[in-house]
N, C-alpha and C positions, 0 to 999 in steps of 0.2 A: 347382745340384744338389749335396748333400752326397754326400761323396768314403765310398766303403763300405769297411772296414778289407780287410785283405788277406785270401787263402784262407789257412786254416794249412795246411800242405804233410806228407804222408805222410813220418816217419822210421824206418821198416822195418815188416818184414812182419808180422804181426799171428801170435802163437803160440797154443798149446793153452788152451782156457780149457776153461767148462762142458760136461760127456760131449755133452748133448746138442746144443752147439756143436760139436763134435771135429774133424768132416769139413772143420770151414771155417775153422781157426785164426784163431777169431773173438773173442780174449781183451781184443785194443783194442777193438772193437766193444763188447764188456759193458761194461769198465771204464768209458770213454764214454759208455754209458745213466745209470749210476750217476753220474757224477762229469762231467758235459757239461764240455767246453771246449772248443767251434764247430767242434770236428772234422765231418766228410761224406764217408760211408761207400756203397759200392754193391756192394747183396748180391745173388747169384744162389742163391735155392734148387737144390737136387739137382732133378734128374725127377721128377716123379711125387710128390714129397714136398711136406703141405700145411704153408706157411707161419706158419699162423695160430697153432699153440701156444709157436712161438719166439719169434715179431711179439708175442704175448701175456706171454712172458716176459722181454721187454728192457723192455715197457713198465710192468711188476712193478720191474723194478731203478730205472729213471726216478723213479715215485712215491714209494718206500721212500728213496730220495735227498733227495725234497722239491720235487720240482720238477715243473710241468704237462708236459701232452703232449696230441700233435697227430697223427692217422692220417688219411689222405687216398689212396679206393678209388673210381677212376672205373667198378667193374660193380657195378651193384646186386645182384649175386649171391657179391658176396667177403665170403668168411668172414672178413676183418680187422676190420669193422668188430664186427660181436659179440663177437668173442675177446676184443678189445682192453676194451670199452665192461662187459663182465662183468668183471676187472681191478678199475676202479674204483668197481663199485658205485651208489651214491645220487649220488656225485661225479662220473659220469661224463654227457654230454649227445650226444646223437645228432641231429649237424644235417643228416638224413638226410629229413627231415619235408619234405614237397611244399608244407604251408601256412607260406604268410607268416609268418604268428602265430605257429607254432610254431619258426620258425629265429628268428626274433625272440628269443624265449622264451628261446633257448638261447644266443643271443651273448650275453645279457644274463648268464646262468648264470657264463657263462664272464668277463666284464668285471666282475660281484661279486665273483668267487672261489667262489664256491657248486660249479661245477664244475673238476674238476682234469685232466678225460681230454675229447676231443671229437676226434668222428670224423665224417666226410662225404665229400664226394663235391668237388668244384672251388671252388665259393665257400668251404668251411670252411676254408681254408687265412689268411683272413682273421679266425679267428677269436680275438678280445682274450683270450686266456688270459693268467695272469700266472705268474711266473717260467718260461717255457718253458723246459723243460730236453732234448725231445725232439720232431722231427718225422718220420713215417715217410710215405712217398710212395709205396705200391702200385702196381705196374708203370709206372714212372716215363716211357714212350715212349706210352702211350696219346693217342692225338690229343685224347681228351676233355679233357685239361687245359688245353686252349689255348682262353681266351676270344675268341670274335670278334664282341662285342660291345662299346660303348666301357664303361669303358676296356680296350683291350684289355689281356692279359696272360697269362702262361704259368705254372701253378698249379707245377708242378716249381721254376721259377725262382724265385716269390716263395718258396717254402717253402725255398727254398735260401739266399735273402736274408734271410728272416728269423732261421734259427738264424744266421747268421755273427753277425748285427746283437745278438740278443741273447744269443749265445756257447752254444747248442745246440746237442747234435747230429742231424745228418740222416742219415738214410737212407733214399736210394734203393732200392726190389726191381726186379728185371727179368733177364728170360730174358738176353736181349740189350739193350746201352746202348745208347740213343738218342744222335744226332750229339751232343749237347751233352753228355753223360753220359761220350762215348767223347773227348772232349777235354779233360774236367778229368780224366779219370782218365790219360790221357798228360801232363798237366801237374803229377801229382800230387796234384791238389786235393781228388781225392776219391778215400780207400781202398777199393781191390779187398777183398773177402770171397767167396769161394766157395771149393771143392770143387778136389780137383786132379782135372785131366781124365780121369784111369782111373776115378778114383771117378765122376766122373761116365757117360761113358763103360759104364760097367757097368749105370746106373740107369736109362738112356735107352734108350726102346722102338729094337728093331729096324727097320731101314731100308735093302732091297733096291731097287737100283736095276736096272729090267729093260730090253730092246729088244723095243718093239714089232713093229719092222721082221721082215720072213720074208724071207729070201735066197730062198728057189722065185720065177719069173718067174709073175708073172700073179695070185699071194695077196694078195689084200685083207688088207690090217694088222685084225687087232684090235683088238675093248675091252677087251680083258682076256685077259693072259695066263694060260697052263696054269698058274701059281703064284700067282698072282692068284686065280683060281678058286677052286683048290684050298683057298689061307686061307682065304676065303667060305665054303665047305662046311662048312670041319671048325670055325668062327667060331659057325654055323648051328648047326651039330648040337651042339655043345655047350652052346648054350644062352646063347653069348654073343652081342654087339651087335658089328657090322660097321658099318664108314662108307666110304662110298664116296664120291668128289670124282671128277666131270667136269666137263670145261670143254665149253661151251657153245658151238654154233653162232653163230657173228656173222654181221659182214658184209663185205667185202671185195671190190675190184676184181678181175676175172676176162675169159680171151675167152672172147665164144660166137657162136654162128649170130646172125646177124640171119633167116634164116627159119623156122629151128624152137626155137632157143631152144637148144640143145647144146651144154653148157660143153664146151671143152678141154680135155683134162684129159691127164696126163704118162703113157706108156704105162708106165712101171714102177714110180711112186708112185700114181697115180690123182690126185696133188695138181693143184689149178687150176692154169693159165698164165695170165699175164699178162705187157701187153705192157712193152718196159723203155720204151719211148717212142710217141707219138703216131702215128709215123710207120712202125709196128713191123710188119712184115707178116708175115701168117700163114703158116706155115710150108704149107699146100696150097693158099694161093693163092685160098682160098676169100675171103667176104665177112662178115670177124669183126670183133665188135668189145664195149670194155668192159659 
């Protein structure tokens, strides 16, 4: 097996570049879109801020350089592939296509030279472009990148192997790094880019953390608390959208009657009992069991 050159390794922190770069002293990052030299970058968007006109503007600097590029978005509902794929015009090839014939169509595009931008979803990451000068990998921890069919392979990694191989740069996006993400970037291999944490911090929705418990003896816990509620309402009436996330009844080991079926349950949680062992006896002596 041929031996892969080495990671080039981070030599400081990356300063003030383009305004609308500002918040993420992301000046290596640009110079690197223009000017590739195998660097591997990992970007965290702000909150709430959509990706897609800066993803669209490194891949402006990439082309304008001379060099192909490569974007790879496991939901079919991210806006990187368009952004990007508008960029390059008549040059660009979307191997986003369901039929054979047509990803066919577009490897071919991409291995003439006919196209210079190509965007897709897990297989595109294979795609023969020539002089790649840029690879962008959209939320880089999605499970969807992982082939588990032969040969198997992990769409982050090849696209990481490839810029090193052909001295492009990568970048990673993602809220949070994935295990493999968060140990080249402790070993340097790949430049942090984000936001300092107040800036962040400020962009990021609000986040109460409440007790459901009620200290009164004998209150059933709620679904929802008096705060809880209350955002609902005023959510409601204002004409906005509420989401609400419960978790679901399962299943689980419990005592109960063997003659009427009456779970156990804790006199001041109401939560089920169960025994810690086989041999667990009921605390009234009764005839319980799982």
């Amino acid at each position: 097996m041929p031996c892969l050159p080495a990671w080039p390794r981070s030599n400081g922190k990356p300063g003030s570049g383009d305004p609308r770069w500002q918040a993420y002293r992301a000046s290596t990052l640009l110079q690197a879109a223009g000017r590739p030299r195998g660097e591997a970058f990992w970007w965290r968007p702000l909150p709430g801020q959509d990706p897609a006109p800066l993803v669209a503007d490194v891949f402006a600097r990439c082309l304008a350089g001379g060099h192909s590029a490569l974007v790879l978005a496991p939901d079919p509902g991210s806006r990187l592939p368009e952004a990007t794929l508008a960029v390059a015009g008549q040059r660009a090839t979307d191997l986003r296509a369901v039929a054979p014939a047509e990803r066919c169509r577009g490897f071919l595009r991409c291995q003439t030279g006919h196209a210079r931008l190509a965007a897709g979803g897990r297989s595109a990451v294979f795609a023969p472009l020539r002089a790649l000068g840029l690879v962008v990998v959209d939320d880089e921890a999605n499970p969807a990148y992982k082939e588990r069919r032969r040969p198997r392979h992990h769409a982050r990694e090849v696209a990481l192997a490839r810029a090193r191989l052909s001295g492009a740069t990568c970048v990673l996006i993602g809220d949070l790094p994935s295990a493999r993400a968060w140990r080249l970037l402790e070993e340097g291999h790949l430049q942090r880019v984000a936001a300092d944490r107040a800036v962040e911090r400020r962009q990021a929705p609000r986040v109460d953390v409440v007790d459901l418990s009620d200290p009164r003896p004998g209150t059933r816990r709620a679904r929802f608390t008096d705060a809880a509620a209350r955002a609902l309402s005023v959510a409601v009436r204002h004409g906005r959208a509420a989401v609400v996330l419960a978790a679901r009844g399962g299943q689980g080991a419990a005592l109960g009657c063997r003659g009427c079926g009456r779970r156990l349950a804790c006199p001041a949680c109401g939560g089920s009992l169960r025994g810690a062992s086989p041999d667990h006896a009921p605390p009234s002596g009764g005839a319980y069991g799982a």
